[in-house]
C-alpha positions as CSV (number, residue, x, y, z in Angstrom):
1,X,130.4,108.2,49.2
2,X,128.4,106.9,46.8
3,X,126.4,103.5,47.3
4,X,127.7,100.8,45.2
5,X,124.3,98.6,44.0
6,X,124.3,95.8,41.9
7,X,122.8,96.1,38.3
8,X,119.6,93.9,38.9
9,X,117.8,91.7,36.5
10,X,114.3,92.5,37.6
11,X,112.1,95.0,35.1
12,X,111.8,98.4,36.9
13,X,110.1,101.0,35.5
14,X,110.2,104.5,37.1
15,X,106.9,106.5,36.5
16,X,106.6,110.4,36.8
17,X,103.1,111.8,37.2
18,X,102.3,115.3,35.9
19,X,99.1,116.6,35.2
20,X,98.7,120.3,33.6
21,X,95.9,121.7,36.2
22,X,98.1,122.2,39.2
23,X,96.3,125.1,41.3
24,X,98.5,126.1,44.1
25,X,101.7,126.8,41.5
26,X,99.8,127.3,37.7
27,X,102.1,124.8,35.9
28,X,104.1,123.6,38.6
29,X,106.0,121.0,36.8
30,X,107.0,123.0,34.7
31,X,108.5,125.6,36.8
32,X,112.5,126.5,36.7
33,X,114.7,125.1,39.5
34,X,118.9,125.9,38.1
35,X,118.1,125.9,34.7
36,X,115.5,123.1,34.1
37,X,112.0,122.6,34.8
38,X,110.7,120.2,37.6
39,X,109.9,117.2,35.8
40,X,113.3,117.5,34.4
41,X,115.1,116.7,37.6
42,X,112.8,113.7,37.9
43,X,113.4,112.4,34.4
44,X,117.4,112.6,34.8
45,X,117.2,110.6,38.2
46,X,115.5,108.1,36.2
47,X,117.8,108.1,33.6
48,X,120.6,108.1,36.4
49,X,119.4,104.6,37.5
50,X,121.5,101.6,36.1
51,X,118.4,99.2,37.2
52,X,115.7,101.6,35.4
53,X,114.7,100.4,32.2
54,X,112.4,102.8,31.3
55,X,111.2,106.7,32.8
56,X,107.9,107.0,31.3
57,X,105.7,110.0,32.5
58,X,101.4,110.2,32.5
59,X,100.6,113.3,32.1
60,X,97.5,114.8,30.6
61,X,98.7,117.9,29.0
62,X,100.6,118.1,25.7
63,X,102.8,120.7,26.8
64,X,104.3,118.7,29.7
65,X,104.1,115.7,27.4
66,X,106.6,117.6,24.9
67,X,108.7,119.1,27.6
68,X,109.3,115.4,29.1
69,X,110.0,114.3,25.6
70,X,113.1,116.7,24.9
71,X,114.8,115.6,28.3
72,X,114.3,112.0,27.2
73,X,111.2,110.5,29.0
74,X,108.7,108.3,26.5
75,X,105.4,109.5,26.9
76,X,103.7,106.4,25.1
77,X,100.0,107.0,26.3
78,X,98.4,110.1,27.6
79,X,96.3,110.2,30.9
80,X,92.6,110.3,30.7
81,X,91.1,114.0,31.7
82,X,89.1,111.8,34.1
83,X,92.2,111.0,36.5
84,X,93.7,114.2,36.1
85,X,92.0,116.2,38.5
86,X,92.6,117.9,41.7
87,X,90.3,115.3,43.1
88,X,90.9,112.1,41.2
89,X,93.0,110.3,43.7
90,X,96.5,109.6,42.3
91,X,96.4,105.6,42.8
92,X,94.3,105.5,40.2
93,X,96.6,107.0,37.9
94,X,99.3,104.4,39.3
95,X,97.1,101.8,38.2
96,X,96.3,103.3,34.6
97,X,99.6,103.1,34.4
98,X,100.3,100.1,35.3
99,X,98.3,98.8,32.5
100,X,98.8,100.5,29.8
101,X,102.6,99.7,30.3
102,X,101.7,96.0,30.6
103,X,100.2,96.1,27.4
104,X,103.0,97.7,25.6
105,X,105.7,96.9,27.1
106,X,104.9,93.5,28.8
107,X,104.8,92.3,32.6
108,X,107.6,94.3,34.8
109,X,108.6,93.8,38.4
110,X,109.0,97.3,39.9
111,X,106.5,100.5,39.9
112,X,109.0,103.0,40.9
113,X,106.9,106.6,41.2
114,X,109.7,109.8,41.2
115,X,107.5,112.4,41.9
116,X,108.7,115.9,40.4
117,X,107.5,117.5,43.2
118,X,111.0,116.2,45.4
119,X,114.0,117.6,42.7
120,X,116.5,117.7,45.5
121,X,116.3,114.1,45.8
122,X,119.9,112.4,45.3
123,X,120.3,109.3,43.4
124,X,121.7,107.5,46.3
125,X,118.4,108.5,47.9
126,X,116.5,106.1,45.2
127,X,119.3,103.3,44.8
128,X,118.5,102.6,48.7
129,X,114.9,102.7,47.6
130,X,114.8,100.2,44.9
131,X,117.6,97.9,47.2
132,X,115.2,97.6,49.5
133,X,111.7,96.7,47.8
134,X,111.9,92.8,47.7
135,X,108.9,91.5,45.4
136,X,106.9,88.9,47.0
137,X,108.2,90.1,50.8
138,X,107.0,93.9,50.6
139,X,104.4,95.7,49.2
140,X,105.9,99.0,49.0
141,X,108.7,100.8,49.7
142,X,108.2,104.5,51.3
143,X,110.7,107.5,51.9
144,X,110.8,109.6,55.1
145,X,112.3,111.9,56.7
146,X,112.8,112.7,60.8
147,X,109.7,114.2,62.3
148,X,109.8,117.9,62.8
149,X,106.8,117.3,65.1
150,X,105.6,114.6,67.3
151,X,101.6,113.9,67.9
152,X,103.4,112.5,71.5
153,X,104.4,116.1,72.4
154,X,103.6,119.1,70.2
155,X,101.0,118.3,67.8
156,X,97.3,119.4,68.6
157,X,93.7,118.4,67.1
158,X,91.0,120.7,68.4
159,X,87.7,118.8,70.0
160,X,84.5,118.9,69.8
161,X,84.4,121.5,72.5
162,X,86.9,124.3,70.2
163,X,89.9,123.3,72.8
164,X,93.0,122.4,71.7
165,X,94.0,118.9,72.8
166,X,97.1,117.0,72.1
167,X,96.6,114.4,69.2
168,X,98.1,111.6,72.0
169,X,97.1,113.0,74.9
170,X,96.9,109.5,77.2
171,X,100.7,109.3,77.2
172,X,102.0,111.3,80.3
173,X,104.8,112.3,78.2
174,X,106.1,115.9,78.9
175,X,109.8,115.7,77.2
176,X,109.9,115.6,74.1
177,X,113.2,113.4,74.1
178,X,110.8,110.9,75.7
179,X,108.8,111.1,72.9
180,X,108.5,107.9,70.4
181,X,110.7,108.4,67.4
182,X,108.0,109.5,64.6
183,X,108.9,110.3,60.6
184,X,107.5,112.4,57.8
185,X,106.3,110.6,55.0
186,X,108.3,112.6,52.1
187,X,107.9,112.4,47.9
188,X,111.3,111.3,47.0
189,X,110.2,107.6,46.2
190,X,108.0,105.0,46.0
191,X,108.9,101.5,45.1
192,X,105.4,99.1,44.6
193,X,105.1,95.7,43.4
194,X,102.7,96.6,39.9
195,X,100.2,93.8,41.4
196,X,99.8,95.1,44.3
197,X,99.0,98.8,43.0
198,X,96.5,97.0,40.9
199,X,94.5,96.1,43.9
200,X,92.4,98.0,45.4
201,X,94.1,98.1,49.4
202,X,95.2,101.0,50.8
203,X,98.8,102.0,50.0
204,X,99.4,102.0,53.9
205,X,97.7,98.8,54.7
206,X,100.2,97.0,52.9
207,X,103.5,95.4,53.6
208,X,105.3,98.6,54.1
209,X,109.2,99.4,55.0
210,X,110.6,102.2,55.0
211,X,114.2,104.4,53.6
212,X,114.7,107.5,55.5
213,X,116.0,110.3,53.5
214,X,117.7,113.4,55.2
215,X,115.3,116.5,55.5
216,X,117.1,119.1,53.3
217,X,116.3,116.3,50.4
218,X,113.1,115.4,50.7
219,X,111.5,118.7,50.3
220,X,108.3,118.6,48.9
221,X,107.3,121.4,46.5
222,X,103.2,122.5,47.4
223,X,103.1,125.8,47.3
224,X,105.3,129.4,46.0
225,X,107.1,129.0,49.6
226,X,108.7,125.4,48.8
227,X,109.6,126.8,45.1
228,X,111.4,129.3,47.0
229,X,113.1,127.3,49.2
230,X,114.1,124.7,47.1
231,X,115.8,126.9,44.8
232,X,117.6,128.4,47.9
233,X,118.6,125.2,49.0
234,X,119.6,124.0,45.3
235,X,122.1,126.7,45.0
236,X,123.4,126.8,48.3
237,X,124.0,122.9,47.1
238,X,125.7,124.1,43.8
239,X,127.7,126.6,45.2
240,X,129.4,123.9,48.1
241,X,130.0,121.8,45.4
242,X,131.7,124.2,43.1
């Protein structure tokens, strides 16, 4: 069932980032999941969203800027080359962003980020999202999903010595049902107040809550595998709901 939310009268913009040098899949964004290309899945959830008022994407490469164009996404400024590299940490295209919105489009109230990297992502999944960023309370809003592993129980570093050591190894715990209950931090959503992505604190030393997001959607695509089994998985969805 589908949750019922409230049109709100704060600005939200949703943002999708997409630069053109994407190494472990060449033009990953651009890539064919059922029929449309990544950042297509991202733009229509936007579009999806009765509180989004606009689904602008950064992107850096004119291709991806056209692409995003013909599913409906304004592309009003390009990214510099400077923050589109493998390196260039991505908060800094958050806050590039940020201001070139402001100064087109004025102040607005929610940075939501959709990154195209999590197409399985249900609506729902973002409504709960943006329901639960409150500006002026929280910072930012994270998705997760259940831990597949827990540093408590079956997650090893290696020390200084080459032996493999569990990452919490002063615990005593031996079962993992006795094991703290730990999540994955997915892509599916991020909800930010625009002010406080302008700063310059950590994303995770802010006021942070949390939406939990069931596993099979909050896959994120990295590598040729994920492409493989997201498409697996996007079917397998089509085909139940046929």
């Amino acid at each position: 069932m589908s949750t019922s939310i409230k049109k709100s009268t704060r600005r939200t913009f949703a943002f999708i980032f997409a630069r053109g040098g994407s190494k472990g899949i060449p033009r990953k964004n651009l890539q064919d999941l059922g029929g449309l290309p990544l950042i297509a899945h991202a733009i229509r959830c936007g579009q999806a969203l009765s509180d989004v008022e606009k689904v602008i994407l950064s992107t850096d490469d004119e291709e991806i800027a056209e692409t995003a164009r013909q599913y409906g996404a304004e592309v009003p400024f390009m990214r510099p080359a400077e923050l589109a590299g493998d390196k260039a940490p991505e908060r800094l295209a958050w806050q590039h962003a940020v201001t070139q919105s402001r100064q087109l489009y004025g102040d607005f109230d929610v940075f939501l980020s959709l990154p195209f990297t999590a197409p399985l992502r249900s609506v729902e999944d973002v409504q709960r999202v943006l329901a639960e960023f409150q500006p002026g309370v929280t910072d930012v809003i994270i998705t997760v999903s259940p831990g597949r592993r827990s540093p408590y129980f079956n997650m090893v570093t290696q020390d200084a010595d080459g032996w493999a050591r569990l990452i919490c190894d002063s615990t005593g715990i031996t079962r993992r049902q006795d094991a703290p209950e730990v999540f994955d931090m997915t892509t599916v959503a991020y909800a930010a107040s625009p002010d406080f992505v302008m700063t310059e604190t950590p994303m995770m030393k802010g006021r942070i809550r949390m939406v939990v997001v069931p596993s099979e959607r909050a896959l994120d695509i990295d590598e040729p595998v994920d492409l493989d089994i997201a498409r697996f998985l996007y079917d397998r969805s089509r085909a139940r709901s046929a």
